[in-house]
N, C-alpha and C positions, 0 to 999 in steps of 0.2 A: 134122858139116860143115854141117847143115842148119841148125845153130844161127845161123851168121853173117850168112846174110842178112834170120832174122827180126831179130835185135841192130840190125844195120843199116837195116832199115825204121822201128824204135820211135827211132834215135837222126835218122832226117830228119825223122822228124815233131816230135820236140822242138825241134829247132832251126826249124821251121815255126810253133810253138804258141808259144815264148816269148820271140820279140820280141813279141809282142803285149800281153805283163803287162809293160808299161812303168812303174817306179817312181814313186809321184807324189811331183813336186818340188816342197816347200816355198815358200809364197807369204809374202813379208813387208814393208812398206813401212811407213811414217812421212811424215806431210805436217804438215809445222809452219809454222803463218801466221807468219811473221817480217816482211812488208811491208803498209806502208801504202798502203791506193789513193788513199783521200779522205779528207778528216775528220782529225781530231784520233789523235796516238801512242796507247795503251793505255798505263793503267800500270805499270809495271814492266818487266823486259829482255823484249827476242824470246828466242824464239818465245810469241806471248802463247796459244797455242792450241794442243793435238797430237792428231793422230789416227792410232791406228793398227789396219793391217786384218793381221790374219791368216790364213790358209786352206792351201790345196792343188791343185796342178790334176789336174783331174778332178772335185774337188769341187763340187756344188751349194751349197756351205754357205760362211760364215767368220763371223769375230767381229771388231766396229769398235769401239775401245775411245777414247774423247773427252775429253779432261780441258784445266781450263781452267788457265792459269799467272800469270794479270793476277793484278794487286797491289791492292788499294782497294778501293773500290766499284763497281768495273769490273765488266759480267755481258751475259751474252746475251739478247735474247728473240726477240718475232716469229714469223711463222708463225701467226696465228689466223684465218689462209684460206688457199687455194691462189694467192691475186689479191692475200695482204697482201705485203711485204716478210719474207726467211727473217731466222732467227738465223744457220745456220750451214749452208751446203749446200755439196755436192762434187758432181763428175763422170765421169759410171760408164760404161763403155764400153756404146754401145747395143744392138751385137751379145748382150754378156750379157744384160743388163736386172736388174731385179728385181721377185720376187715379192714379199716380205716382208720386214720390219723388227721384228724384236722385242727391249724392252729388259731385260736381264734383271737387273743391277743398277745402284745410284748412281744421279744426278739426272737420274730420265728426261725428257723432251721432252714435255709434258702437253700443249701444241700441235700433236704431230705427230710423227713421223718420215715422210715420204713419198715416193713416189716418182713419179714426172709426167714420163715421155715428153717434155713438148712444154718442161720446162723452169720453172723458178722464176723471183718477182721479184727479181733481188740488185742494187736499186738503180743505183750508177753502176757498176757492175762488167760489162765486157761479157762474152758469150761465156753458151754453155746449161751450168745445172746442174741437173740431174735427183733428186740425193736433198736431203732439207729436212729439219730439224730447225728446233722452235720452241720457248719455254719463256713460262708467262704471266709477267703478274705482280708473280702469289705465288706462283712457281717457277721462280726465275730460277736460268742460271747463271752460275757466277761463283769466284771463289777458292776452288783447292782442290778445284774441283765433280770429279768424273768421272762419263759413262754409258758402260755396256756394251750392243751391241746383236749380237744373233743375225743374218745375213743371210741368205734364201734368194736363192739366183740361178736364173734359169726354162732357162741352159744350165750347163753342166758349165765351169768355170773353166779356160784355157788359161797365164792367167797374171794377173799384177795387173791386177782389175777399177776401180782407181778412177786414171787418165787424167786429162790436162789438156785442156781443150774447145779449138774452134776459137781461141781468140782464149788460149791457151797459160796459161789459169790452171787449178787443179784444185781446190781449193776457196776459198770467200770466208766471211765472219762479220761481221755487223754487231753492233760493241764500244759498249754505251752507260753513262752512268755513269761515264764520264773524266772527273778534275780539274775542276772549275768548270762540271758538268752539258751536257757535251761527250759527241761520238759519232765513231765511227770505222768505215773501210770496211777489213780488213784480208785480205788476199789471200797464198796458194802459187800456184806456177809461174813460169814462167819467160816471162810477159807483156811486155807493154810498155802505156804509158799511166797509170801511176801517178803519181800529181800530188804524194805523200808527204801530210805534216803540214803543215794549215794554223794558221791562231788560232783560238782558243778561243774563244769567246764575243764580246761587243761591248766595246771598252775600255769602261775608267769615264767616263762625262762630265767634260767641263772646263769647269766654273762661268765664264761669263766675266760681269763685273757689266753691269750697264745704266747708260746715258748718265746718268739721275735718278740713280744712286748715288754712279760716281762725282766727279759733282756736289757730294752730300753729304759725302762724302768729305774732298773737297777742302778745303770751307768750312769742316770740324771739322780738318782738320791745320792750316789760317790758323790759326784760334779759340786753337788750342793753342800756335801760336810766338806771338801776339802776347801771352797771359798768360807765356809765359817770359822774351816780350821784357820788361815791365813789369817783373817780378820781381827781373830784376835790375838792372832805373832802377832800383828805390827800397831796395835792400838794400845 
């Protein structure tokens, strides 16, 4: 009989012990640039750019995997300061942070991968992004490209760490190398202020002649009806 209330003590303490080994729930997102901020379309359909993070919460860790989908001569670069303009930057919840970026295959970021607190330069794009990716170059990316990057986060992940910043974008990329030596500002989220696709470069000029020309002009079309006038006086 003495049995049942030691049974009964090992079975409250389990039920005390394991809510506490909570299962960790699978973290999975996808952020694909399908909009234009500024500048000139990318070649080829949306989404011209995908990123995607996987992990776990409770995890310190995941993997952000980048691959480019433009068509042409389209590629990234930027990033050959913290003060330059990025190629390609998102935003990470601040609460997390991070420690570390490492790439571990495909066309790494030879400019950088970083990560800056106070925020990158992403052109006309408002709103903070805190991780940067840059490429030179002579290691751009571009069709086809992918990089794989390791992440350390400095807390334990509660859930998806990459966020749309104040001004509701979540990541941006500047696209250069479009059609007729054109650049593009392309943005995820769910923002507002995107001006779309403008023109491409500067028309062609329109030759227009000068007063002296067609002057001369003029005097060689006379020159010419009065020898046809003659021609046919005398034929």
């Amino acid at each position: 009989m003495k049995r049942i209330p030691a049974l009964t003590g090992i079975a409250l303490v389990a039920l005390t012990v394991l809510p506490l080994q909570v299962a960790a729930i699978p973290i999975s997102t996808t952020i694909a640039l399908n909009t234009v901020f500024s500048g000139n379309t990318p070649d080829g359909p949306a989404p011209w750019l995908i990123a995607e993070f996987t992990s776990s919460t409770g995890s310190n860790t995941g993997t952000l995997v980048l691959s480019s989908h433009t068509t042409g001569p389209d590629f990234i670069q930027g990033l050959s300061s913290q003060q330059s303009t990025v190629g390609w930057a998102f935003y990470l919840n601040q609460a997390i942070s991070l420690s570390g970026a490492t790439c571990t295959a495909g066309t790494c970021a030879d400019q950088g991968a970083s990560y800056k607190a106070g925020g990158f330069n992403t052109g006309p794009v408002p709103g903070m992004f805190n991780l940067a990716f840059g490429w030179s170059q002579g290691n751009r990316f571009m069709i086809g490209d992918s990089a794989t990057y390791a992440l350390t986060f400095t807390s334990p992940l509660t859930g998806n760490p990459f966020v749309e910043n104040d001004s509701n974008w979540s990541s941006v990329a500047h696209i250069q190398g479009i059609a007729n030596n054109c650049s593009g500002w392309i943005v995820s989220g769910d923002g507002t202020g995107a001006e779309g696709s403008g023109p491409c470069g500067d028309p062609p000029p329109v030759t227009v002649a000068e007063p002296g020309e067609l002057g001369m002009l003029s005097l060689g079309l006379l020159f010419v009806g009065l020898l046809l006038g003659l021609r046919r006086r005398y034929s």
